[in-house]
C-alpha positions as a LaTeX table, in Angstrom:
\begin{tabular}{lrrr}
\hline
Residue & $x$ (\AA) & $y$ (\AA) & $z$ (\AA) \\
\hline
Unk1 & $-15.82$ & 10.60 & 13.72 \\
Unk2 & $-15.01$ & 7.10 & 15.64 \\
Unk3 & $-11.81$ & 5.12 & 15.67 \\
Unk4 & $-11.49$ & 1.58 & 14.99 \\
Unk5 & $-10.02$ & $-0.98$ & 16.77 \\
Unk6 & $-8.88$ & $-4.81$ & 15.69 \\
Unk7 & $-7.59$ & $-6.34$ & 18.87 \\
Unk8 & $-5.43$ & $-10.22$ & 18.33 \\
Unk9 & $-8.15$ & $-10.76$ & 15.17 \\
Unk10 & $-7.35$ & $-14.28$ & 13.68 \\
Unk11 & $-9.43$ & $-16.24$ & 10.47 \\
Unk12 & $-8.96$ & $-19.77$ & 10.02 \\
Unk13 & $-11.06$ & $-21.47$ & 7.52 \\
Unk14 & $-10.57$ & $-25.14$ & 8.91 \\
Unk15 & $-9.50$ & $-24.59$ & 12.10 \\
Unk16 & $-6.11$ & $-25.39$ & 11.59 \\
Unk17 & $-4.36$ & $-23.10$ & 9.31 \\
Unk18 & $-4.80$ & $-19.20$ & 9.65 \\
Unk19 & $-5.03$ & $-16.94$ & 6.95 \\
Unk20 & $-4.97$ & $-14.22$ & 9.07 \\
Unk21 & $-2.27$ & $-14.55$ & 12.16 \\
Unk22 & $-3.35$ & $-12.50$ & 15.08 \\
Unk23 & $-3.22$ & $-9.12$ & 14.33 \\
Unk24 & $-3.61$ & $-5.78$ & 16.20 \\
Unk25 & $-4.01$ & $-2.57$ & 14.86 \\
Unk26 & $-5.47$ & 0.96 & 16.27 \\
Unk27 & $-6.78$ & 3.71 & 13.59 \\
Unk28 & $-7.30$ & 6.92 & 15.39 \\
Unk29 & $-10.57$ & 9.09 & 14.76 \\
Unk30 & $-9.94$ & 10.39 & 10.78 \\
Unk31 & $-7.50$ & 8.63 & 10.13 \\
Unk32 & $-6.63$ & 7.14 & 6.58 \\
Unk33 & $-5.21$ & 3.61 & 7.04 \\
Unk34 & $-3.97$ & 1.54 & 3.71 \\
Unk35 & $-3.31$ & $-2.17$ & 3.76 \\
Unk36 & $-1.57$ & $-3.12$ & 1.00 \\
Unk37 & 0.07 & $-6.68$ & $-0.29$ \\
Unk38 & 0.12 & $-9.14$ & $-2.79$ \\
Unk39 & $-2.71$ & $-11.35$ & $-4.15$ \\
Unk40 & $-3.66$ & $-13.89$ & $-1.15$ \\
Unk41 & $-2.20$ & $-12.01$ & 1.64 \\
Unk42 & $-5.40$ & $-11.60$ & 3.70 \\
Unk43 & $-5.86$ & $-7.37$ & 3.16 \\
Unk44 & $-9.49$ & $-8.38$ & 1.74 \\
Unk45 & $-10.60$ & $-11.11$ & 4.17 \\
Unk46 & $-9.52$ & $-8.61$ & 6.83 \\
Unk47 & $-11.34$ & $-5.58$ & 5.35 \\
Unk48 & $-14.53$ & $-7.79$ & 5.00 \\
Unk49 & $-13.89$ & $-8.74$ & 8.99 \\
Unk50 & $-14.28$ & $-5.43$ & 10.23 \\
Unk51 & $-17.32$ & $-4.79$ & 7.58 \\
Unk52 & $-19.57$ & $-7.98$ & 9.64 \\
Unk53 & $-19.15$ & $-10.46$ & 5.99 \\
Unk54 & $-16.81$ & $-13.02$ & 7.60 \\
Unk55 & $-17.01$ & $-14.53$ & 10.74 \\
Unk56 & $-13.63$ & $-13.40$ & 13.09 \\
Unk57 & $-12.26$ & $-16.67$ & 14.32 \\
Unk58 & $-10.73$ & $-15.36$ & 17.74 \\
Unk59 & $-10.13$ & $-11.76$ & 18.89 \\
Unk60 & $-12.26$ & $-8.59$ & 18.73 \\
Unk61 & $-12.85$ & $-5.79$ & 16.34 \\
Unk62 & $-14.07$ & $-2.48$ & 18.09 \\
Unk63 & $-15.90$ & 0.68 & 15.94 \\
Unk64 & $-16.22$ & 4.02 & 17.93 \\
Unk65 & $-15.25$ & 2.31 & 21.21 \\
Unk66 & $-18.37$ & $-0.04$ & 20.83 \\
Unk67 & $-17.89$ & $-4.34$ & 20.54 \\
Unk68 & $-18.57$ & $-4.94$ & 17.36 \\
Unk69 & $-17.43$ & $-8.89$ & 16.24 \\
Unk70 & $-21.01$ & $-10.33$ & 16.45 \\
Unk71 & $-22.74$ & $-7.68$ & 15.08 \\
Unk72 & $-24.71$ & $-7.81$ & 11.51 \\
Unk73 & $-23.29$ & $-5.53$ & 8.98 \\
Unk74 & $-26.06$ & $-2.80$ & 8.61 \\
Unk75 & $-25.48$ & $-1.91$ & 12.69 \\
Unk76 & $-22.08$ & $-1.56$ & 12.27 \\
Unk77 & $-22.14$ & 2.37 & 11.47 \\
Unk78 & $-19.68$ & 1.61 & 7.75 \\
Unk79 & $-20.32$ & 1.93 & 4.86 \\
Unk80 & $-18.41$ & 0.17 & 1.68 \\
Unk81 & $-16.95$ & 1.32 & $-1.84$ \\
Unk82 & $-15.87$ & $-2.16$ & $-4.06$ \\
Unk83 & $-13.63$ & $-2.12$ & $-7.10$ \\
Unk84 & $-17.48$ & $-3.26$ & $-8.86$ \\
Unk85 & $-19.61$ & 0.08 & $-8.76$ \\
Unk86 & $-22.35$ & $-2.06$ & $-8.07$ \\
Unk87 & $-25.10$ & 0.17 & $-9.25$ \\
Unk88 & $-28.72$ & $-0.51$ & $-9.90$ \\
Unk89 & $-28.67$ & 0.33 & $-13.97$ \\
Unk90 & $-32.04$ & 1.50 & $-14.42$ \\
Unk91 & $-31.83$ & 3.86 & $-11.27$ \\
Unk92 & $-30.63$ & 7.53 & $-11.97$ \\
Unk93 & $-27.47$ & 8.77 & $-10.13$ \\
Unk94 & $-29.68$ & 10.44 & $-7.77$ \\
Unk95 & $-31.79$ & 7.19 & $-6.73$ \\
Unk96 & $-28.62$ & 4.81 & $-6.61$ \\
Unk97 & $-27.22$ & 7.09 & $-4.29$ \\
Unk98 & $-30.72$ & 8.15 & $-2.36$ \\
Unk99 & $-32.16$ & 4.15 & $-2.17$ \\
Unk100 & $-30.03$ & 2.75 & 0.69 \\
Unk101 & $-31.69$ & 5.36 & 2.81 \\
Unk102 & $-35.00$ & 4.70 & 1.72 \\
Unk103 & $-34.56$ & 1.17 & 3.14 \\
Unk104 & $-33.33$ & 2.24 & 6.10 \\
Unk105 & $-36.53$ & 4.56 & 6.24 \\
Unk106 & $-35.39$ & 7.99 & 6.28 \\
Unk107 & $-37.34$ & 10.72 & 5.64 \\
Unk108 & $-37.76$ & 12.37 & 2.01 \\
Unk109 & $-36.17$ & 15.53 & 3.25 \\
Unk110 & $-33.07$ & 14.22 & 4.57 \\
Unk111 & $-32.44$ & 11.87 & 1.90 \\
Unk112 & $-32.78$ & 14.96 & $-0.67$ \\
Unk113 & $-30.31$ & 17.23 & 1.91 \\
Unk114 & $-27.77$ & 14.15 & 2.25 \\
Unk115 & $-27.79$ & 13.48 & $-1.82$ \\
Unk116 & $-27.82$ & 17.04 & $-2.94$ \\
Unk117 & $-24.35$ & 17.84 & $-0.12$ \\
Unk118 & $-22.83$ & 14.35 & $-1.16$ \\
Unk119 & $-23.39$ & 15.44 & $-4.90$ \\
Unk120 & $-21.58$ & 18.63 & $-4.88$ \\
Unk121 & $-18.94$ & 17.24 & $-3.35$ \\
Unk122 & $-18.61$ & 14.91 & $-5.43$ \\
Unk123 & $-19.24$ & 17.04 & $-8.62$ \\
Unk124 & $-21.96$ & 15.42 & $-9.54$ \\
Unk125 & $-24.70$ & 17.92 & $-9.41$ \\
Unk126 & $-25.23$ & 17.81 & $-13.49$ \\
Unk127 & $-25.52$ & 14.27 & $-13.51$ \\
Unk128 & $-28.15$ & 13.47 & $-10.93$ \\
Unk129 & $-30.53$ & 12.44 & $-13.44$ \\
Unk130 & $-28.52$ & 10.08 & $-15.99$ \\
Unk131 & $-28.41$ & 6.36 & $-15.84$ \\
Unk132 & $-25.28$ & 4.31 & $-15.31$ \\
Unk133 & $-24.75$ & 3.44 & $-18.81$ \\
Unk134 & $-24.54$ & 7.15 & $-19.54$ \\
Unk135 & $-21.55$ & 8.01 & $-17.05$ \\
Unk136 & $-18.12$ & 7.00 & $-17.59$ \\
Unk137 & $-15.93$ & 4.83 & $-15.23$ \\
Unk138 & $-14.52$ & 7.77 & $-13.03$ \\
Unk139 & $-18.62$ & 9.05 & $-12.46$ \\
Unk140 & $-19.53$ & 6.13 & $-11.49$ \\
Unk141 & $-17.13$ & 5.34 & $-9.00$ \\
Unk142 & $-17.66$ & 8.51 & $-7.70$ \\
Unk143 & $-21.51$ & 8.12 & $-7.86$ \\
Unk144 & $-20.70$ & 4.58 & $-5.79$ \\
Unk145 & $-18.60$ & 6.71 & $-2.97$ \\
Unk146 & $-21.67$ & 9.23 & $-2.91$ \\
Unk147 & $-23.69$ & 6.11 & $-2.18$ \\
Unk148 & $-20.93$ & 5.64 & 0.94 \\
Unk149 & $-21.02$ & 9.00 & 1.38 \\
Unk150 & $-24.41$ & 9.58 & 2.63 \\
Unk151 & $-24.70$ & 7.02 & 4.90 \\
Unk152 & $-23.09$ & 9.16 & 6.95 \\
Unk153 & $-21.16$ & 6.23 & 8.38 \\
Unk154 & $-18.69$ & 6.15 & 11.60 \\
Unk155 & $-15.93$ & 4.43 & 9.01 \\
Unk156 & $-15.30$ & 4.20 & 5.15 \\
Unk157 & $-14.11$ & 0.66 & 4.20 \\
Unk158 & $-12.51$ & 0.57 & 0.60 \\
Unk159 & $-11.68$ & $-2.63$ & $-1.70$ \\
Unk160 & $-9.85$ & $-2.22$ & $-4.34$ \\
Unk161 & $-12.18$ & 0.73 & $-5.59$ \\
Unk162 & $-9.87$ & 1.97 & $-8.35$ \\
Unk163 & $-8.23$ & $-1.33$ & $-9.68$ \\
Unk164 & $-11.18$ & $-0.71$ & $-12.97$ \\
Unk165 & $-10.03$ & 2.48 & $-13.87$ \\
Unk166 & $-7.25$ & 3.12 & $-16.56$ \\
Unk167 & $-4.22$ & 4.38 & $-15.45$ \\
Unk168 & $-5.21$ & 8.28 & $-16.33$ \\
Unk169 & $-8.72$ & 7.73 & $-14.35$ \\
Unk170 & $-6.73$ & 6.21 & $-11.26$ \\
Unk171 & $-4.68$ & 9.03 & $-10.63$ \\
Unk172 & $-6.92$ & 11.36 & $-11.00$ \\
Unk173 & $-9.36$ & 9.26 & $-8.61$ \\
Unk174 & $-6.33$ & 9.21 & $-6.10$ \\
Unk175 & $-5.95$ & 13.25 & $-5.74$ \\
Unk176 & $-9.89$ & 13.32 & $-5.61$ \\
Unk177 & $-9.83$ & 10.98 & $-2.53$ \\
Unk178 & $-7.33$ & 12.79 & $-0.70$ \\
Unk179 & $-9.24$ & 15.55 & $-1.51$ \\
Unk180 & $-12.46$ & 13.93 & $-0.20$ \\
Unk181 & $-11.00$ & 12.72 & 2.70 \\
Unk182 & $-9.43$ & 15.61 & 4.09 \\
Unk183 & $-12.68$ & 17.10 & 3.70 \\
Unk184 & $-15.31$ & 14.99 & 5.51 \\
Unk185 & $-12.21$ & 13.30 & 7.94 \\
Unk186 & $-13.90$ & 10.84 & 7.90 \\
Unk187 & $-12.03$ & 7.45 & 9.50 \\
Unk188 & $-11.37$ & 5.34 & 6.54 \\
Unk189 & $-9.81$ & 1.14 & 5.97 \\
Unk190 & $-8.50$ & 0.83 & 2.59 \\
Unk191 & $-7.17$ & $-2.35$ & 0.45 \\
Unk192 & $-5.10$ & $-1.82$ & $-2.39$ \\
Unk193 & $-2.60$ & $-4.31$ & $-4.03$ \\
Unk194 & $-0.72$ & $-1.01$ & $-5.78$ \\
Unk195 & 1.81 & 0.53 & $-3.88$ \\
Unk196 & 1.57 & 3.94 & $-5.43$ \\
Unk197 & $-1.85$ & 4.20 & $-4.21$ \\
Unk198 & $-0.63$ & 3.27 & $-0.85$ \\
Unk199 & 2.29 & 5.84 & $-0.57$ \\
Unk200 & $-0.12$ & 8.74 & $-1.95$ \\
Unk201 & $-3.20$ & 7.91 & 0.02 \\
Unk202 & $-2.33$ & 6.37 & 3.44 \\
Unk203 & $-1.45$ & 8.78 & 6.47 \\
Unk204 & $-0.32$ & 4.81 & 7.49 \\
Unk205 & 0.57 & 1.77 & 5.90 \\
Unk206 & 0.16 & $-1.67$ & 6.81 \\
Unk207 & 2.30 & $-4.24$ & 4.41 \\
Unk208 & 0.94 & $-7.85$ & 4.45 \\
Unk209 & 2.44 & $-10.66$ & 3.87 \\
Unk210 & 0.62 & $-14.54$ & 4.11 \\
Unk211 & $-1.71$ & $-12.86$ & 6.68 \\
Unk212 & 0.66 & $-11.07$ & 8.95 \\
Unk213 & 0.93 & $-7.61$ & 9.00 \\
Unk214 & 4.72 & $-7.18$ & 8.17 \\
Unk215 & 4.95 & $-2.96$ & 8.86 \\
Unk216 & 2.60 & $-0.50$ & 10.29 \\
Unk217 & 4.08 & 2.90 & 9.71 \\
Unk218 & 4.12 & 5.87 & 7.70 \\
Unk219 & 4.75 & 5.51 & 4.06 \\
Unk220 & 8.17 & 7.51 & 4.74 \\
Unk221 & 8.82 & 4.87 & 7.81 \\
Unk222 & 8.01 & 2.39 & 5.43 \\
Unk223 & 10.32 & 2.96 & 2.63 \\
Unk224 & 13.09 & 4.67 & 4.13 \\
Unk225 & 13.25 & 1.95 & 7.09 \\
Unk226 & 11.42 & $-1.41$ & 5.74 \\
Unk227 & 10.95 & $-3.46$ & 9.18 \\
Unk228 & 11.81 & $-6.38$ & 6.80 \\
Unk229 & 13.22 & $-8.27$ & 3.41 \\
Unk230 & 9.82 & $-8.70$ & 2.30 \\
Unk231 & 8.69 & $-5.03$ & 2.94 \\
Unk232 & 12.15 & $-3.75$ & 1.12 \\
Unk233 & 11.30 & $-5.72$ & $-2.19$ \\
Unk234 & 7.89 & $-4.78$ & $-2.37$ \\
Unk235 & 7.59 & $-1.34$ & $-1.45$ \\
Unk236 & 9.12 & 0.74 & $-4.03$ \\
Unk237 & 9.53 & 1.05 & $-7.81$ \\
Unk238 & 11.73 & $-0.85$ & $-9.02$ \\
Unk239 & 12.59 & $-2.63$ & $-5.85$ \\
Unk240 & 15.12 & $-2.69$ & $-3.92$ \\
Unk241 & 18.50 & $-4.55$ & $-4.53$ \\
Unk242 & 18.54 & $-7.51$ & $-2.75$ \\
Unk243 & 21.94 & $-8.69$ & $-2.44$ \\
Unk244 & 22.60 & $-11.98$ & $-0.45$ \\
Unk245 & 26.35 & $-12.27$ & 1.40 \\
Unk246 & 27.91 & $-12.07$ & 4.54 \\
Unk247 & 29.55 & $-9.73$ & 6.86 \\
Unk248 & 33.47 & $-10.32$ & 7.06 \\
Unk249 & 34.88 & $-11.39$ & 10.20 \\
Unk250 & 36.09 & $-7.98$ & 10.48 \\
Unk251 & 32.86 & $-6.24$ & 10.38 \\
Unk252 & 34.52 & $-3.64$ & 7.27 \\
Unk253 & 32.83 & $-4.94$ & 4.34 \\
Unk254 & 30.27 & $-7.20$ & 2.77 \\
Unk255 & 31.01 & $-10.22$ & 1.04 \\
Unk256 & 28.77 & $-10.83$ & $-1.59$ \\
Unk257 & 27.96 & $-14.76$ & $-3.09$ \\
Unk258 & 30.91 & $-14.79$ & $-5.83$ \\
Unk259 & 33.50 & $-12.99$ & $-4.10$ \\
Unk260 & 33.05 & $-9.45$ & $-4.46$ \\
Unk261 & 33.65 & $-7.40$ & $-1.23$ \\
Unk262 & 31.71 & $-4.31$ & $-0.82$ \\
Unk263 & 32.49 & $-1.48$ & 2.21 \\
Unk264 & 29.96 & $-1.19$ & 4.95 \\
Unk265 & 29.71 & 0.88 & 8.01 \\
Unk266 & 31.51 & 0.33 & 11.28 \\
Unk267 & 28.42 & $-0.26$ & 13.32 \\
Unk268 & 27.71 & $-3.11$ & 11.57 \\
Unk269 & 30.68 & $-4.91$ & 13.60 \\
Unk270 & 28.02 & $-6.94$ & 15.22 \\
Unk271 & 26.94 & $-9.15$ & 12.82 \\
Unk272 & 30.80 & $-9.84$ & 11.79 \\
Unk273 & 30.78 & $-13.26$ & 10.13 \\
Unk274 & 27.16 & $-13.89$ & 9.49 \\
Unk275 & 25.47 & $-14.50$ & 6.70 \\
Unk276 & 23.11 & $-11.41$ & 5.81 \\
Unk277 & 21.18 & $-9.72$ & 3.14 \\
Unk278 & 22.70 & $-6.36$ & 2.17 \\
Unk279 & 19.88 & $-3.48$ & 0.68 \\
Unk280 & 20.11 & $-0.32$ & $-1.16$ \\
Unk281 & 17.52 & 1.29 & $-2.94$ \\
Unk282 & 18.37 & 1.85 & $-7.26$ \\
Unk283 & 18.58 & 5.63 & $-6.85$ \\
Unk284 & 20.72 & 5.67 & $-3.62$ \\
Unk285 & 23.69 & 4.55 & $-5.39$ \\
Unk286 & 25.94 & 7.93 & $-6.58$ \\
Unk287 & 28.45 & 7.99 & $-9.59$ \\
Unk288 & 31.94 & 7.33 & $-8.91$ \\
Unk289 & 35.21 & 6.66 & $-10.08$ \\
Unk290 & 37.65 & 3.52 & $-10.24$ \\
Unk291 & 40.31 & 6.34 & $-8.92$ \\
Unk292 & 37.63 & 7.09 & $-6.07$ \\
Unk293 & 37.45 & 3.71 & $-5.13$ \\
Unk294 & 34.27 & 2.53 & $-6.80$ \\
Unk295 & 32.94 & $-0.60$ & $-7.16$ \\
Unk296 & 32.13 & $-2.14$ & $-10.62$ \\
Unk297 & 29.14 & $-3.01$ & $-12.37$ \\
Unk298 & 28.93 & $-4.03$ & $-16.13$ \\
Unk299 & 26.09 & $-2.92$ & $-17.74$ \\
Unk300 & 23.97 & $-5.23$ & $-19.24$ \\
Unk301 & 20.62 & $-3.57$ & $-20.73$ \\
Unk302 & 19.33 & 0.23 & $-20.03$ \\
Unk303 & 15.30 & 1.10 & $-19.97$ \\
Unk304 & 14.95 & 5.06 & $-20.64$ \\
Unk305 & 11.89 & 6.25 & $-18.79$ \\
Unk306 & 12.02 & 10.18 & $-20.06$ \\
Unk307 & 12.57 & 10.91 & $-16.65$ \\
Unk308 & 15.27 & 8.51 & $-15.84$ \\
Unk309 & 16.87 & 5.92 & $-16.82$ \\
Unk310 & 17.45 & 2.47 & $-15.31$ \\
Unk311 & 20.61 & 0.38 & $-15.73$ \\
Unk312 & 20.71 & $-3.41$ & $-15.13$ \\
Unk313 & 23.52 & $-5.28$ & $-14.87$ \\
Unk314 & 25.05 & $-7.89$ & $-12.38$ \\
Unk315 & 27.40 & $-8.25$ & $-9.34$ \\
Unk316 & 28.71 & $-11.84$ & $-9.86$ \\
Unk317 & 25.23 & $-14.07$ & $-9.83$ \\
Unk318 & 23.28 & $-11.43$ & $-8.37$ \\
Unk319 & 21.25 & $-9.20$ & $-10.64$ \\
Unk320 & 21.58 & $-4.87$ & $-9.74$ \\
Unk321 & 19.45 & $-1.96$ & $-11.01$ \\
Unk322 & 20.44 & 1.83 & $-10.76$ \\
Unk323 & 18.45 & 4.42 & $-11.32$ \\
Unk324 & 20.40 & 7.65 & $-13.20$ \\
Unk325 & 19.63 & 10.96 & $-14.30$ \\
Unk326 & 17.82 & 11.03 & $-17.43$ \\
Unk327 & 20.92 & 12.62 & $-19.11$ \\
Unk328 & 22.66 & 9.49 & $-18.50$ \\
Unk329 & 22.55 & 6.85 & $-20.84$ \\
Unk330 & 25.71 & 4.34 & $-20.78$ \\
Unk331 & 25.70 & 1.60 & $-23.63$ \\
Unk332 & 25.45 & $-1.73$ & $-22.67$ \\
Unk333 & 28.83 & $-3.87$ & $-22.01$ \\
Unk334 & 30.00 & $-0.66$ & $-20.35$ \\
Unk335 & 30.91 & 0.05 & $-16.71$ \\
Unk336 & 29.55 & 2.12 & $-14.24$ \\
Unk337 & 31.76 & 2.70 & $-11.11$ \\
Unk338 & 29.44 & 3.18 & $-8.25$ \\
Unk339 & 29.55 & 4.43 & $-4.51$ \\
Unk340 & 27.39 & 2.73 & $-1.82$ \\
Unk341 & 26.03 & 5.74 & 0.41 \\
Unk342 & 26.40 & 3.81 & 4.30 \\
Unk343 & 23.53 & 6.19 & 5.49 \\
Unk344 & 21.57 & 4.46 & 2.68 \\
Unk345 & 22.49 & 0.22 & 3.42 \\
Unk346 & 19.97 & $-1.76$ & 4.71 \\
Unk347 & 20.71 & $-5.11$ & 6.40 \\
Unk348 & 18.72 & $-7.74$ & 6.83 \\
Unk349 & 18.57 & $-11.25$ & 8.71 \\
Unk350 & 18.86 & $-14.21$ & 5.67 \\
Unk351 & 17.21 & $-16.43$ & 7.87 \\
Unk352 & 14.42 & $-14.24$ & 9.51 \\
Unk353 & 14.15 & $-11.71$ & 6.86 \\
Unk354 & 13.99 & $-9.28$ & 10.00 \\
Unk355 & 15.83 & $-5.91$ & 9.66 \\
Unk356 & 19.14 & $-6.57$ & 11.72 \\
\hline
\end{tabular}
C-alpha cells in the first residue's frame, strides 16, 4: 500500500487563469478518496495530474512518499480504469488483461498467477476466453479493472468508470467496488460527477467547485455540515432549500425576501441584521400545526416516489420542497403547516457562500 500526496498543485493553461487553484490534499495508505463536482470543475484534469498526462503548473504531487511531478506515467506505480473500457476487441478477456504485463516484460508465470487471482476476484474465471463483443457492459468494466488490477499498482485512479452503465449495472458495479476495495485496500483516487456514487463509495469526499476543492470530509461531514452554499445545493437529493433573507436585528428569527419571518436559534444572535442564506434539508422539516405555531406553505405540485413523496410549493418568491412519508399525499392548493427543527438550520454567508 502507499499514500498519496498533492501538495499546493495548481494548472493553468495560459498562464494566467487557473483551472485548478492550489490545492492540498493527503490520502492515507488504503484509503478510498472521491472527488466529485459538476462538469468543468477540474476533478478530471486533477485525476490525470497525479496519473503523469498533464503537466502540474506549480506544486508537487507525492506517491508512496516518493517525488513524483516529473515523472512519465508508466514509473508512477498507478494504474487507471476510464468510463471507455478501452479493450483490444480481438484479444480474449484473458490477453486484454495479461498484455500490459507482457510489455512491461514479465514472465509467463507471473502473468498467468496475477490474471488467474485478478479473475476470480473479479468473477471472471468462465469468461477468460471470450472476446469483448461477447461480454456485456458490467464484464467488461470489470475485465478493464482486472486489467488495473494486476498491475499490482501502489494507487488505483478512477474516471468516471461507471457513467456507461445503466442505472441497474451502476449499482450493482458500486457494491462490487466496495467490495473490491475492501479486499485488496488498495489506495484508490476516484472522479465521479454523481453524488450517490460519492456518498456510497468514498471513506472521503472532496466537492469541487471551478477548481477549488470546496469540502474534504466524510460523506456524513459533508451532508450533515456542508462547509458551504455550494456544497449544501449539490450534495443531496433533492437539494437543499436555499432560502435567501436576513437575520432580524434581534437575532430571534429569519426574515425571508417577501416578508415572512421564520424562528431561528438563539446562537445565531451574532449575525443579527445581516443579510444571510438560511438552509434546511426537504426531509428535516416535521409536520405541524397552525395551533402549534407552524409556518405555512401552499402546496403547489406533489411527485410520489413509492417511497416518499415530495411537495413543492413556495415561501413568498422563493421556491420550497419537503420530503413526506409516503402515506402522505396533500392535494395541491392545500397547506402544509411545518416546523423548522433549529438542530437542523444551516446558515450561510450571501456574500461568501461560507458556512457562518
Amino acid at each position: 500500500m502507499a499514500g498519496l500526496k498533492l501538495q499546493a498543485v495548481t494548472k493553468s493553461w495560459d498562464g494566467k487563469t487557473q483551472v485548478i487553484q492550489p490545492l492540498t490534499l493527503d490520502v492515507a495508505d488504503g484509503e478510498f478518496i472521491v472527488m466529485v463536482g459538476p462538469s468543468g470543475c477540474g476533478k478530471s484534469t486533477l485525476l490525470r495530474m497525479v496519473a503523469g498526462l498533464e503537466r502540474v503548473t506549480s506544486g508537487d504531487i507525492w506517491i508512496d512518499r516518493k517525488r513524483v511531478t516529473e515523472m512519465e506515467p508508466k514509473d508512477r506505480g498507478i494504474a487507471m480504469v476510464f468510463q471507455n473500457y478501452a479493450l483490444y476487441p480481438h484479444m480474449s478477456v484473458e490477453e486484454n488483461m495479461a498484455w500490459g504485463l507482457k510489455i512491461r516484460g514479465l514472465g509467463k508465470g507471473l502473468i498467468a498467477e496475477r490474471v488467474q487471482e485478478a479473475a476470480r476476484i473479479l468473477e471472471l474465471d468462465g469468461l477468460l476466453k471470450r472476446r469483448p463483443r461477447e461480454l456485456s457492459g458490467g464484464q467488461r468494466q470489470r475485465v478493464a479493472m482486472g486489467r488495473a488490477i494486476v498491475r499490482d499498482p501502489a494507487v488505483f485512479l478512477f474516471d468516471e468508470p461507471l457513467s456507461n452503465l445503466d442505472a441497474k449495472l451502476r449499482v450493482q458495479m458500486r457494491l462490487e467496488l466496495q467490495q473490491l476495495h475492501r479486499r485488496l485496500k488498495t489506495t484508490s483516487l476516484y472522479v465521479t460527477h454523481d453524488q450517490v456514487e460519492a456518498m456510497t463509495l468514498a471513506q472521503r469526499v472532496m466537492v469541487m467547485n471551478k477548481g477549488i476543492a470546496e469540502q474534504i470530509g466524510t460523506p456524513v461531514e459533508v451532508y450533515e455540515k456542508p462547509a458551504s452554499r455550494f456544497v449544501a445545493s449539490f450534495i443531496g437529493s433533492p437539494a437543499m432549500n436555499l432560502l435567501e433573507g436576513r437575520v432580524s436585528d434581534d437575532g430571534s428569527r429569519f426574515e425571508l425576501e417577501g416578508g415572512m419571518l421564520l424562528p431561528i436559534n438563539s446562537e445565531h444572535r451574532r449575525y443579527a441584521g445581516r443579510k444571510m442564506t438560511l438552509g434546511i434539508r426537504p426531509e428535516h422539516f416535521a409536520l405541524s400545526s397552525e395551533a402549534e405555531g407552524g409556518v405555512p406553505l401552499v402546496m403547489d405540485t406533489l411527485e410520489i416516489l413509492g417511497a416518499d413523496n415530495l411537495a413543492h410549493g413556495r415561501w413568498g418568491e422563493q421556491k420550497l420542497v419537503v420530503r413526506l412519508p409516503h402515506q402522505q399525499r396533500p392535494q395541491a392548493g392545500s397547506t402544509l403547516w411545518l416546523h423548522l427543527p433549529q438542530e437542523s438550520l444551516h446558515l450561510f454567508d450571501s456574500e461568501t457562500g461560507q458556512r457562518a
